[in-house]
C-alpha positions as CSV (number, residue, x, y, z in Angstrom):
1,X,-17.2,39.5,-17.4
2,X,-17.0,39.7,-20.8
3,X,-13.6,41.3,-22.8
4,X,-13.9,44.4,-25.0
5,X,-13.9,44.2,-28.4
6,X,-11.0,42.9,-30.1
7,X,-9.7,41.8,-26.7
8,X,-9.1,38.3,-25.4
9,X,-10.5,37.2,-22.2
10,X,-7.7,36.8,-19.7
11,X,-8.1,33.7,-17.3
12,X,-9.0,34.7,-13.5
13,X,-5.8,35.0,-11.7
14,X,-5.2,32.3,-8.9
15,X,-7.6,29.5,-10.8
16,X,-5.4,26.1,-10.8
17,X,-5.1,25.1,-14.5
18,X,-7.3,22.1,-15.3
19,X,-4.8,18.6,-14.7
20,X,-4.0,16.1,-17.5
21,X,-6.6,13.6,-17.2
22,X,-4.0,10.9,-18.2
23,X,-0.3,12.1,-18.1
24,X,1.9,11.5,-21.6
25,X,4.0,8.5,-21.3
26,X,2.9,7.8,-18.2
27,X,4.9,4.8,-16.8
28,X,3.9,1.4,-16.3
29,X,4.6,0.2,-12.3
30,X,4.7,-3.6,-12.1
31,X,3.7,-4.5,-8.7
32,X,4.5,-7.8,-7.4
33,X,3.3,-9.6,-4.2
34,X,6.0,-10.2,-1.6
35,X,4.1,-12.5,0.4
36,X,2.3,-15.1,-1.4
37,X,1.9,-18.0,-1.3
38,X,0.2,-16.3,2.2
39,X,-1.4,-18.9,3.9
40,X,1.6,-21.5,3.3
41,X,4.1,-20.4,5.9
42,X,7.1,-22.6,4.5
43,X,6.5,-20.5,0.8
44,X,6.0,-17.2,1.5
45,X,7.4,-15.0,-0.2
46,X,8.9,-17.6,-2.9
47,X,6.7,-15.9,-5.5
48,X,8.0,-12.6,-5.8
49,X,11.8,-13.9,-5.3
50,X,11.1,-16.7,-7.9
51,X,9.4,-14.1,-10.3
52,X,11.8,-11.0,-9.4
53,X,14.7,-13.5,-10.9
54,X,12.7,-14.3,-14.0
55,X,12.3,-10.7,-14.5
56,X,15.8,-9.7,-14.2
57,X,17.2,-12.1,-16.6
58,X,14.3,-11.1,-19.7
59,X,15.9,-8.0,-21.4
60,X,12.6,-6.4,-22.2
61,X,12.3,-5.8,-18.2
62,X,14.7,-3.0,-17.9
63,X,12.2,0.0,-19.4
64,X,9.0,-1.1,-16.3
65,X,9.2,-0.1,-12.7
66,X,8.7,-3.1,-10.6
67,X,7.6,-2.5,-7.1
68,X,8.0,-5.4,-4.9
69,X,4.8,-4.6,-1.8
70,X,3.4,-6.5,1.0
71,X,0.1,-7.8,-0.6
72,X,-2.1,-7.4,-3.2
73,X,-5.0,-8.8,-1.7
74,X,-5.7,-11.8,-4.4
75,X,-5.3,-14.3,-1.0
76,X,-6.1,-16.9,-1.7
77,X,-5.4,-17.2,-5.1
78,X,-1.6,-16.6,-5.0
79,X,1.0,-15.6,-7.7
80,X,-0.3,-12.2,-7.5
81,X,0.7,-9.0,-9.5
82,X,-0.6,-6.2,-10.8
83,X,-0.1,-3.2,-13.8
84,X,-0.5,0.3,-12.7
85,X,0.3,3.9,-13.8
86,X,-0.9,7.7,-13.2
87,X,-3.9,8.0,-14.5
88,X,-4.9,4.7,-15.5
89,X,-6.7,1.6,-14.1
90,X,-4.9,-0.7,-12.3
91,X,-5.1,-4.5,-13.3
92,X,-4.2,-7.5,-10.8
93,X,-4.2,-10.7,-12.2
94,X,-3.4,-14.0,-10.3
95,X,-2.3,-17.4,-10.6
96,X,0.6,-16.1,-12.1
97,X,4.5,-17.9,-12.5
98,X,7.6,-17.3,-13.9
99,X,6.5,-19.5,-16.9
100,X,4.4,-16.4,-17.5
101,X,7.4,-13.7,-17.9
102,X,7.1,-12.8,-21.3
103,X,3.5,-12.5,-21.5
104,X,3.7,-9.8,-18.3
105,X,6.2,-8.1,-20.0
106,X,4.1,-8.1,-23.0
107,X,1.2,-6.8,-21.3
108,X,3.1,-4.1,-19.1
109,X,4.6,-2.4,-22.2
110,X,0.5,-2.9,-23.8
111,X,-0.7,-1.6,-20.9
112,X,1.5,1.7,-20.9
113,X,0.9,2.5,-24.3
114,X,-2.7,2.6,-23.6
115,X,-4.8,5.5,-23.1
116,X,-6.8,4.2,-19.8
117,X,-5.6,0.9,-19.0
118,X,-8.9,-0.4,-19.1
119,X,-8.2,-4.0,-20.4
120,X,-10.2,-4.0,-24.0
121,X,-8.4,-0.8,-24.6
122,X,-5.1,-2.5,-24.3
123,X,-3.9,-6.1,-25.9
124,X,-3.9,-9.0,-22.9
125,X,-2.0,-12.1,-23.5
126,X,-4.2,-14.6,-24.2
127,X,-2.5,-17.0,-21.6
128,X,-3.3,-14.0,-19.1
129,X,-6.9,-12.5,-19.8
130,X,-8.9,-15.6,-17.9
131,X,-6.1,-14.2,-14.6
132,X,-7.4,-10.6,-14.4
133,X,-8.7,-11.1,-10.9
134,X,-9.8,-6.9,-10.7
135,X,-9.8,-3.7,-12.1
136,X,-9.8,-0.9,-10.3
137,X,-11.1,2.6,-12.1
138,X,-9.4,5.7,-11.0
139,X,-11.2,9.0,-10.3
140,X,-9.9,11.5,-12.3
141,X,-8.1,14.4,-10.4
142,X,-9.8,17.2,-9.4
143,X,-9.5,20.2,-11.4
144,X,-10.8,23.5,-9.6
145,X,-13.6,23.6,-11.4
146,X,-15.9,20.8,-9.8
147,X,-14.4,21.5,-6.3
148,X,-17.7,22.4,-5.7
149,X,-19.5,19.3,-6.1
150,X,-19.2,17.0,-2.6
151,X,-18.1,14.0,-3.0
152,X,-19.3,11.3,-1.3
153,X,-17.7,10.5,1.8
154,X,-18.4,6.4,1.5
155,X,-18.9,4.4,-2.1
156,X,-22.1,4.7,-2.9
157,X,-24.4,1.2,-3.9
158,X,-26.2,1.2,-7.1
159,X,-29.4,1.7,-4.9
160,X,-28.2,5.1,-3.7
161,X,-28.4,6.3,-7.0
């Protein structure tokens, strides 16, 4: 419908407002494996204890969420983290020890500041970038307006396209 002259359209009552794509300051979560080195029973879970200590004792630590989870799923390739936040790809990286503290840190705060978390769009640590093991792309939220589109209820193969 279109407003009378003079007149500004008002929006249609009960429409959700369109989401942020990417929040401001959205915050950085550190995850950190729990249980590698997996397939070595006598070391499990030395990783994230080791690294969790290494964390604690660098001061620049104390602005990033660390999560401490189960698994990552960077088996076998052990010393597994990852950088995550709303809106924003998450980055695992492996082979990772507590020699590497500083350059995490360094890449958590990078990571936070940028606008996708797409590594390229973010500075990585040199002695980190051959370690990104995966990047995972997140779907932007729906907004109301494309609620009408049906998503696909597997991933779809380049073939399907």
């Amino acid at each position: 419908m279109t407003p009378a002259p003079g007149r500004a359209a008002t929006p249609t009552r009960g429409a959700p407002a369109p989401a942020p794509l990417h929040p401001p300051e959205a915050p950085v979560t550190l995850l950190v494996c729990t249980t590698c080195p997996r397939y070595d029973p006598q070391r499990s879970g030395e990783f994230g204890n080791a690294l969790a200590t290494a964390l604690a004792d660098n001061p620049t630590s104390d602005k990033i969420d660390i999560r401490h989870v189960q698994c990552l799923g960077g088996c076998p390739r052990d010393g597994v983290i990852a950088l995550d936040g709303p809106g924003k790809a998450r980055v695992r990286l492996s082979r990772i020890t507590t020699d590497d503290t500083d350059a995490i840190l360094h890449a958590a705060h990078a990571h936070e500041a940028s606008f996708t978390g797409v590594p390229g769009d973010w500075e990585i640590p040199e002695t980190l970038a051959s370690r990104i093991s995966s990047v995972t792309i997140k779907r932007a939220p729906r907004t109301g307006f494309d609620s009408h589109i049906r998503q696909p209820s597997r991933p779809m193969s380049p073939r399907s396209w």
